[in-house]
C-alpha positions as CSV (number, residue, x, y, z in Angstrom):
1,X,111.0,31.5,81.4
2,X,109.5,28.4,81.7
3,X,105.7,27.4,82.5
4,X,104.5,24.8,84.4
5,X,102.6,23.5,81.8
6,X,105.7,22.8,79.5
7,X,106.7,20.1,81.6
8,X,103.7,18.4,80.9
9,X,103.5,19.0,77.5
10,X,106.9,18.1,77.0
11,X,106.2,15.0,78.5
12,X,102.9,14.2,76.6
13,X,104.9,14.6,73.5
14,X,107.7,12.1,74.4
15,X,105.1,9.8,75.2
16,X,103.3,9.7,72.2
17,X,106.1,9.8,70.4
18,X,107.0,6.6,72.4
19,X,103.5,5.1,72.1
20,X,104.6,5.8,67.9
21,X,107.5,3.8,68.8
22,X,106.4,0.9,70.4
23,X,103.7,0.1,67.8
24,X,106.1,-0.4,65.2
25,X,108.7,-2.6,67.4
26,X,105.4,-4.6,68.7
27,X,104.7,-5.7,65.2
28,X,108.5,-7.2,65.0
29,X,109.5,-8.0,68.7
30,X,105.9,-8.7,71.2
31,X,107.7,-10.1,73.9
32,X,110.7,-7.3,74.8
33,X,108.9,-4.5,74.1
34,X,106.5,-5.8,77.1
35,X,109.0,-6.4,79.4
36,X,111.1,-3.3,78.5
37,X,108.0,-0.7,78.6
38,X,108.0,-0.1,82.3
39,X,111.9,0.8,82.4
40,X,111.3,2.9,79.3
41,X,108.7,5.2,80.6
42,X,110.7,6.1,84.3
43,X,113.7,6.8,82.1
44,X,111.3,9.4,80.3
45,X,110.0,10.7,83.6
46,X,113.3,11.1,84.8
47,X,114.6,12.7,81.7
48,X,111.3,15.1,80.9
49,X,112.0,15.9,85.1
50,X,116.0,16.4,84.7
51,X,114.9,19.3,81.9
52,X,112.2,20.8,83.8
53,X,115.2,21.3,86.4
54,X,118.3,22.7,83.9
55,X,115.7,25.0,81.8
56,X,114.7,26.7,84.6
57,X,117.9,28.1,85.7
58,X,119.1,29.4,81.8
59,X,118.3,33.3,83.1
60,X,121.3,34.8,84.9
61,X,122.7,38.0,86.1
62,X,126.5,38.5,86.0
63,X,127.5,41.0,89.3
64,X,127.2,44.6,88.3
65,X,126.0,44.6,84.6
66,X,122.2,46.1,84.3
67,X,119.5,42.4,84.0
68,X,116.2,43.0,82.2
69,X,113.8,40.6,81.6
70,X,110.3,40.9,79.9
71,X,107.2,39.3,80.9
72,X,105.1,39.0,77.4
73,X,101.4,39.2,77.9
74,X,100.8,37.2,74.6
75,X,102.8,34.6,75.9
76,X,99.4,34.1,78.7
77,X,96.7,35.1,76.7
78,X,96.2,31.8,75.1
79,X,96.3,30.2,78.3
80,X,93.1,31.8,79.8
81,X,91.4,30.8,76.5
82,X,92.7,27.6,75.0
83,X,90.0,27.2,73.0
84,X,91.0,30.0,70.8
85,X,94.4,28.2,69.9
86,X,92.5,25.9,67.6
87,X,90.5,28.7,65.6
88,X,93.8,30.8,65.7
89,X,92.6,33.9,67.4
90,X,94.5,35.1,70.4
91,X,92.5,37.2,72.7
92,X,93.6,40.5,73.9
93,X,92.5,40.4,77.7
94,X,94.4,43.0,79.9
95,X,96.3,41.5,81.9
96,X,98.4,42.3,85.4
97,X,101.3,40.6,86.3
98,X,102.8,40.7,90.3
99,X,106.0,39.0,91.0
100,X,107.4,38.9,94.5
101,X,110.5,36.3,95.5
102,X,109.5,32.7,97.0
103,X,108.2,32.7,100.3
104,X,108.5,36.7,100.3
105,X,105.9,39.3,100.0
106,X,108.7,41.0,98.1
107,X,111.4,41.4,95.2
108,X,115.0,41.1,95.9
109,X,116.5,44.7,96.9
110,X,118.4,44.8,93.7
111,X,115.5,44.0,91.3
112,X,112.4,46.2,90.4
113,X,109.0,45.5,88.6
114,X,107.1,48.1,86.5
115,X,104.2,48.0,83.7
116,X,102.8,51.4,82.9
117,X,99.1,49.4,81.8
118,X,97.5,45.9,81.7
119,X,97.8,46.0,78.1
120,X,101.5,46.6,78.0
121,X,104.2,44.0,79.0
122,X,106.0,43.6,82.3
123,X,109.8,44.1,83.2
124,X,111.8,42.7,85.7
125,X,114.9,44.8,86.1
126,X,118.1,45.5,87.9
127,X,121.4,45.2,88.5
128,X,122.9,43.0,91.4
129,X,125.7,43.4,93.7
130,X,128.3,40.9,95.9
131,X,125.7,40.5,98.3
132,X,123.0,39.5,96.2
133,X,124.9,36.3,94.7
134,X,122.6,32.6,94.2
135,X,119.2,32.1,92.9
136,X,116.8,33.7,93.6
137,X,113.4,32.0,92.3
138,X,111.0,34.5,91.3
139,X,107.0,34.2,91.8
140,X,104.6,35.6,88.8
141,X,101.2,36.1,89.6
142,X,99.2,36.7,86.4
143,X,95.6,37.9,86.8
144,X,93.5,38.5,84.0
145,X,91.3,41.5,84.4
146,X,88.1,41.1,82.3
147,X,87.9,37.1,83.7
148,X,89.5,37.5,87.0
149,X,91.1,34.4,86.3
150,X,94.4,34.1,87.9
151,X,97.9,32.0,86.6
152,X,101.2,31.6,88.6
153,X,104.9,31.2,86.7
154,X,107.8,30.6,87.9
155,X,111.0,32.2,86.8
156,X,114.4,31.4,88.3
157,X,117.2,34.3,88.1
158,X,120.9,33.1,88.9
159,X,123.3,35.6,90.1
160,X,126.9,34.4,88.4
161,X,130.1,36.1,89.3
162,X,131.1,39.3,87.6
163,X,132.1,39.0,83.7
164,X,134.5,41.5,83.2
165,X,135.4,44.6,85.4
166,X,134.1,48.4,83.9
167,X,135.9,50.7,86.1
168,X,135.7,53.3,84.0
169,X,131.4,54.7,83.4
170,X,129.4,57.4,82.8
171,X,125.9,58.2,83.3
172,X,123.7,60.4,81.3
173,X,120.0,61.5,81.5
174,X,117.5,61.1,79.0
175,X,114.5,63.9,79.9
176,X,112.0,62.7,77.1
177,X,111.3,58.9,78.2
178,X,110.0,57.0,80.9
179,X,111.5,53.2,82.6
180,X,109.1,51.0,80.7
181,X,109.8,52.8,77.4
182,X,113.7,52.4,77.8
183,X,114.1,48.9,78.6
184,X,113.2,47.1,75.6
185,X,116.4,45.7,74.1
186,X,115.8,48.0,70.6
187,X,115.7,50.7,72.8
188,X,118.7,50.0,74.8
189,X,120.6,48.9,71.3
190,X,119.7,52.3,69.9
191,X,121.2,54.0,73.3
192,X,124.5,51.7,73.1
193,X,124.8,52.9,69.5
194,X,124.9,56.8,70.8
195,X,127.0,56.4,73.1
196,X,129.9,54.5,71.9
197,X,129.7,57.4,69.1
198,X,130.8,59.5,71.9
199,X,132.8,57.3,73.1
200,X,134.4,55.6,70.8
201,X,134.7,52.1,71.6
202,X,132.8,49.2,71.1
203,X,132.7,47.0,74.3
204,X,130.1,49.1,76.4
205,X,127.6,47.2,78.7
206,X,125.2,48.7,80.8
207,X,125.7,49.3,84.1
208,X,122.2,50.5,85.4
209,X,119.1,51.5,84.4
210,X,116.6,53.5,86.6
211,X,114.1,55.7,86.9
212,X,114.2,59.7,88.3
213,X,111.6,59.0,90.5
214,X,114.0,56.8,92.7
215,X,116.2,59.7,92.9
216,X,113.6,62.1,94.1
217,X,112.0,63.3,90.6
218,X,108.8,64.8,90.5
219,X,105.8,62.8,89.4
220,X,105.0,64.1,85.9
221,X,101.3,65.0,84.8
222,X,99.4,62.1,83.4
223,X,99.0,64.2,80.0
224,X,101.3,63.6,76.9
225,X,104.4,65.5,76.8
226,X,105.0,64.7,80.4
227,X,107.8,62.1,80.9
228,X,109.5,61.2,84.3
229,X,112.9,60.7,82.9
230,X,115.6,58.2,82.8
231,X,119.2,57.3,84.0
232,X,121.3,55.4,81.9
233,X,124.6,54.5,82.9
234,X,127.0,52.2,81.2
235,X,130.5,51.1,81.2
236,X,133.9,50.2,79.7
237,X,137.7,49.0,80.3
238,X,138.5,51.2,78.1
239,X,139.0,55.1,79.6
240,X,136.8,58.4,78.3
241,X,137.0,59.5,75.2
242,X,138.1,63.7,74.8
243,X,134.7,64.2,73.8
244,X,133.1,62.5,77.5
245,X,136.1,64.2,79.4
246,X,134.7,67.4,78.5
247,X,131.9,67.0,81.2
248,X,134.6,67.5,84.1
249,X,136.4,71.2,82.7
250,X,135.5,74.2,84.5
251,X,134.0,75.6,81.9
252,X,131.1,72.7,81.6
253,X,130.6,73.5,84.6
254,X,130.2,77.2,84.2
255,X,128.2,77.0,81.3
256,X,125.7,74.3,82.6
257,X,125.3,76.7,86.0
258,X,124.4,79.0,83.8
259,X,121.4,77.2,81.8
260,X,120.0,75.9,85.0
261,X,119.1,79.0,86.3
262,X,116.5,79.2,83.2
263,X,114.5,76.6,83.4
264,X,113.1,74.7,80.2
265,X,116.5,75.3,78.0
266,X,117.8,71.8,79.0
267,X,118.8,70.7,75.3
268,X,120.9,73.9,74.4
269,X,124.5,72.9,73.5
270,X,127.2,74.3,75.6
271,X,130.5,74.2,74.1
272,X,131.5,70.9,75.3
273,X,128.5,68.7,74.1
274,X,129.2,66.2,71.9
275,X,126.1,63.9,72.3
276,X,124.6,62.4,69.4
277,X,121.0,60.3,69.2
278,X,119.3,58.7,66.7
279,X,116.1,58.9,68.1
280,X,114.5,62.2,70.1
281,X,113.4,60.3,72.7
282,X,117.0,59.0,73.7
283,X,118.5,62.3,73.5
284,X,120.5,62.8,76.7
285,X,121.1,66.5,78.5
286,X,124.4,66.6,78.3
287,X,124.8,68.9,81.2
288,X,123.7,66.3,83.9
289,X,126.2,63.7,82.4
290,X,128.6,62.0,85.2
291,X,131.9,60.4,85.1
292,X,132.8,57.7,87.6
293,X,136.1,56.7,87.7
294,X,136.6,53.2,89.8
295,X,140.7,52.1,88.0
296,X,141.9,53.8,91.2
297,X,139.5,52.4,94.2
298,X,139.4,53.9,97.8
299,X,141.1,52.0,99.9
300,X,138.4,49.7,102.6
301,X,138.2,51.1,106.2
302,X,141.1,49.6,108.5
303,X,139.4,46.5,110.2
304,X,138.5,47.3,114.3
305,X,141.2,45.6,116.5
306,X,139.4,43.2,118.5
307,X,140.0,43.4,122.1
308,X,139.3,41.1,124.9
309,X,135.7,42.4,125.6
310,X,136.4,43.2,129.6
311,X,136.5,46.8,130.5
312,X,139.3,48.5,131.9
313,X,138.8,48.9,135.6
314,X,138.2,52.5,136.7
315,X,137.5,52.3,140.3
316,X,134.3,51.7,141.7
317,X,131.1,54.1,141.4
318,X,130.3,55.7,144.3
319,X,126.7,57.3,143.7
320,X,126.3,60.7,145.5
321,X,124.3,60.5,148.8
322,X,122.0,63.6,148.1
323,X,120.7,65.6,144.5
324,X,122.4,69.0,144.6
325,X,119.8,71.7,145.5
326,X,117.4,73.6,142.3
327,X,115.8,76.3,141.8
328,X,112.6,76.6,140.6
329,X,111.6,80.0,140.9
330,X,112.8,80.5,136.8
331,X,110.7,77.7,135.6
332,X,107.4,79.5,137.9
333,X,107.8,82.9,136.0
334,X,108.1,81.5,132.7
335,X,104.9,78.9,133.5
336,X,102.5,81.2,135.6
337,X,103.4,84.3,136.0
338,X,104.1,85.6,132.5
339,X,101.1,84.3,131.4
340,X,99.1,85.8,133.8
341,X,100.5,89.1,133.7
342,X,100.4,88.9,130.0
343,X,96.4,87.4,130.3
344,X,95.4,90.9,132.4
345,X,97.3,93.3,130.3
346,X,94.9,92.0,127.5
347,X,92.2,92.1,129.6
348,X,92.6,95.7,130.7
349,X,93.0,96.8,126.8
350,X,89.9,95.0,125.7
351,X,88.2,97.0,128.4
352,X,89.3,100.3,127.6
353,X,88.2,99.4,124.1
354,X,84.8,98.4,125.0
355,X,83.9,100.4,127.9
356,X,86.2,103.6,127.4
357,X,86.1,104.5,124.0
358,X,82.6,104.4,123.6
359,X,81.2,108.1,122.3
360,X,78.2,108.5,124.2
361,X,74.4,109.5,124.1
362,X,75.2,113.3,124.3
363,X,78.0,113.5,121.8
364,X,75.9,111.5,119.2
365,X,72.9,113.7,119.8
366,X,75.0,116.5,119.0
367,X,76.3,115.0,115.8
368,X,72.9,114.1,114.5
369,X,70.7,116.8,112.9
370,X,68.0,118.2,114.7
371,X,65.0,117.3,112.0
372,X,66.2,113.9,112.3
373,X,66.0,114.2,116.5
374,X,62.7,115.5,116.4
375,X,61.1,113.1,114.1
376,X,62.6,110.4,116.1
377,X,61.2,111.8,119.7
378,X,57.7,112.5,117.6
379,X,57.4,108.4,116.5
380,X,58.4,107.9,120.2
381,X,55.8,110.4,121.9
382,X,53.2,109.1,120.1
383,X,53.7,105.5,120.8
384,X,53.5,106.4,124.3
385,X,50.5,108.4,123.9
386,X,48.5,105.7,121.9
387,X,49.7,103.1,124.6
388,X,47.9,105.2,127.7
389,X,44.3,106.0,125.5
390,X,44.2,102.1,125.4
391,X,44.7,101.6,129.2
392,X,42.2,104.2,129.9
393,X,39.2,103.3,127.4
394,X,36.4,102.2,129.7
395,X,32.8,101.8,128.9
396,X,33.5,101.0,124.9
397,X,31.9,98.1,124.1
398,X,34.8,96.0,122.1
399,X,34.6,95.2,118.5
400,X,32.6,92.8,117.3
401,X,35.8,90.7,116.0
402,X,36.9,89.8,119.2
403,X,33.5,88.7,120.4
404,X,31.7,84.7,119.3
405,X,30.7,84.4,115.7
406,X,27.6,86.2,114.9
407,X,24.8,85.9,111.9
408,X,25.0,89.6,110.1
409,X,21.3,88.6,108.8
410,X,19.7,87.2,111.5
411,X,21.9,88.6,114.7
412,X,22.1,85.5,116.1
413,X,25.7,84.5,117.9
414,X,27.0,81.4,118.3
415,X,30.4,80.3,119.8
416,X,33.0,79.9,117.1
417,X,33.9,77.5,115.0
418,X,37.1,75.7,115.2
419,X,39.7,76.2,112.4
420,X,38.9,72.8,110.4
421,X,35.2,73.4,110.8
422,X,35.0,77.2,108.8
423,X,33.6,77.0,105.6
424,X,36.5,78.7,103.1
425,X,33.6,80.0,101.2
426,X,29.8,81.0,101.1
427,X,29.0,78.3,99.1
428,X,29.8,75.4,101.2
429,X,27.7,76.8,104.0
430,X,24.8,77.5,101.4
431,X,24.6,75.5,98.6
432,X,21.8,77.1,96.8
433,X,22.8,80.7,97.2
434,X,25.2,81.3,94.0
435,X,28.8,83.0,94.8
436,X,29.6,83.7,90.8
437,X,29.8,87.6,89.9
438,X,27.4,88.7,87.6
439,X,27.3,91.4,85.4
């Protein structure tokens, strides 16, 4: 990958290694140095220019083999901060990275981005096909997240022509690791190593790469111990070994339906596993392994003849002069009838429930005891009774607390007071009159 500002450095060291130049051929030859100076520095320009051109186009993809490419965070984290290159400290700013293809919101269909955290680093990854041959000039956006400052790259990816057929591949799946973790190139090596074990030949390349999540995995729990999983599948000329045809006998087959249906015994060996790792998080389970065999390709579709795009004449249409006649009678049962019938048969049972079932006044006096009837009827007698001595009490004077407020020392009435005038107690009324208990 190559920054924008390595152009310019590049040039400001050919220049002063020019300016170094000139001041030791001044000192012998004034005059052509002066007059050469001018053509000197546009041959720089256009040199420093030709090699900002060729190093950008050094990152290619040969058709069908797995391309990785890793974006370094401490590659940027001096450039937010230059002042910390002279001290020597390099800060450690997280940092996002977004990439998208130029003058696209997005990546090419064949390659993905992922980085798990701003403090990791970013891949670019993938494998391209026929279709996806050229360049294909890649945008990196990198934003620092404690500044907010933001710094743009440029990465250019050329898509050559396939290296070397593989028809012959097999994919495995590795349960205990996740995308970001399997990319690497020490990673991959160790994975290469296991599997030409099982193979048995050297000249493996990988094919792909991906996550299970592009294959419909389920999103693991974001606590440790949890891993999405990976699908690893690389290639050879050369065909399986007897260990890797194991994976197509019946019995593989048989023995692998068999562990499914328990779930969490993926790694238990079945007869037929041969699959060795070096380290526990590139183990593979053996009994999702695939074969692909492409030495004897289907043959392509036969190519559509091409005719001479007229129609075959078939008469002319004659449209008929009137709709044949429909009945609507089915549709108006289904639509209004049913439901209403249905509507009043409900209607008629929620009556008979309410109205129908209900038990009565006489059969619930005759299940209720009679001490409990006559104490009920005595509550209700009396009410009555107290109810007609009030309407008939004439010639009672009423009691004092419904007449004006009245003076209990000196008799003396007065109209009453309103609410916020009454004195809460005696002593606001009377200050010299003392309210205190004594003994």
């Amino acid at each position: 990958m190559l920054r924008l500002y390595d152009s310019s450095s590049c040039i400001l060291t050919l220049c002063l290694i020019q300016l170094a130049g000139t001041g030791s051929n001044r000192r012998l030859y004034r005059a052509p140095v002066k007059m050469a100076a001018p053509q000197y520095w546009a041959l720089l320009l256009t040199v420093c220019t030709a090699s900002f051109f060729v190093a950008q186009a050094l990152k290619t993809a040969p058709i069908g083999q797995f391309f990785v490419f890793e974006i370094q965070r401490e590659v940027y984290q001096a450039d937010f901060n230059p002042v910390s290159k002279i001290y020597g400290t390099v800060p450690n700013d997280p940092i996002v990275f977004k990439c998208n293809k130029q003058f696209s919101p997005d990546l090419p269909a064949w390659l993905r981005f992922t980085q798990r955290h701003p403090h990791d680093n970013g891949f670019l990854y993938g494998t391209p096909m026929e279709d996806d041959k050229g360049k294909n000039v890649i945008e990196i956006t990198v934003i620092n997240r404690r500044t907010y400052e933001t710094f743009e790259d440029t990465v250019i990816i050329n898509v050559i022509p396939r290296a070397k057929l593989m028809p012959f591949q097999a994919e495995f799946f590795i349960p205990l690791s996740n995308i970001e973790a399997v990319l690497p190139p020490s990673v991959q090596f160790d994975i290469k190593k296991d599997v030409q074990k099982m193979w048995g030949v050297d000249d493996l390349e990988f094919v792909n790469i991906t996550s299970a999540l592009d294959r419909g995995g389920l999103v693991p729990l974001p606590i440790a111990g949890h891993f999405e999983g990976v699908y690893v599948k690389l290639g050879s000329e050369s065909y399986f070994s007897k260990c890797l045809q194991g994976v197509g006998t019946t019995q593989h087959v048989r023995e692998c339906d068999a562990i499914n249906k328990r779930r969490g015994y993926y790694f238990e060996k079945v007869s037929t596993d041969c699959s060795t790792c070096t380290v526990a998080s590139t183990c593979v389970q053996w009994c999702r392994s695939t074969l692909i065999d492409l030495s004897n390709p289907e043959p392509p579709p036969p190519v559509p003849t091409m005719g001479s795009g007229i129609l075959e004449t078939g008469g002319e249409f004659d449209p008929p002069e009137s709709l044949p006649p429909r009945d609507f009678f089915p549709d108006y049962i289904a639509t209004v009838i049913f439901p209403f019938v249905l509507a009043l048969v409900l209607f008629l049972l929620l009556a008979y429930v309410m109205c129908c079932r209900r038990e009565g006044l006489d059969k619930r006096d005759a299940m209720t005891p009679d001490l409990q009837l006559y104490h009920h009827h005595t509550i209700v007698g009396n009410t009555c009774e107290l109810r007609d001595l009030a309407d008939t009490r004439e010639g009672v004077p009423p009691p004092l607390s419904t007449l004006p407020m009245f003076s209990t020392r000196t008799g003396e009435r007065s109209p009453p007071y309103s609410s916020d005038s009454i004195p809460l107690i005696m002593a606001q009324q009377e200050p010299n009159v003392d309210t205190l208990p004594r003994k």
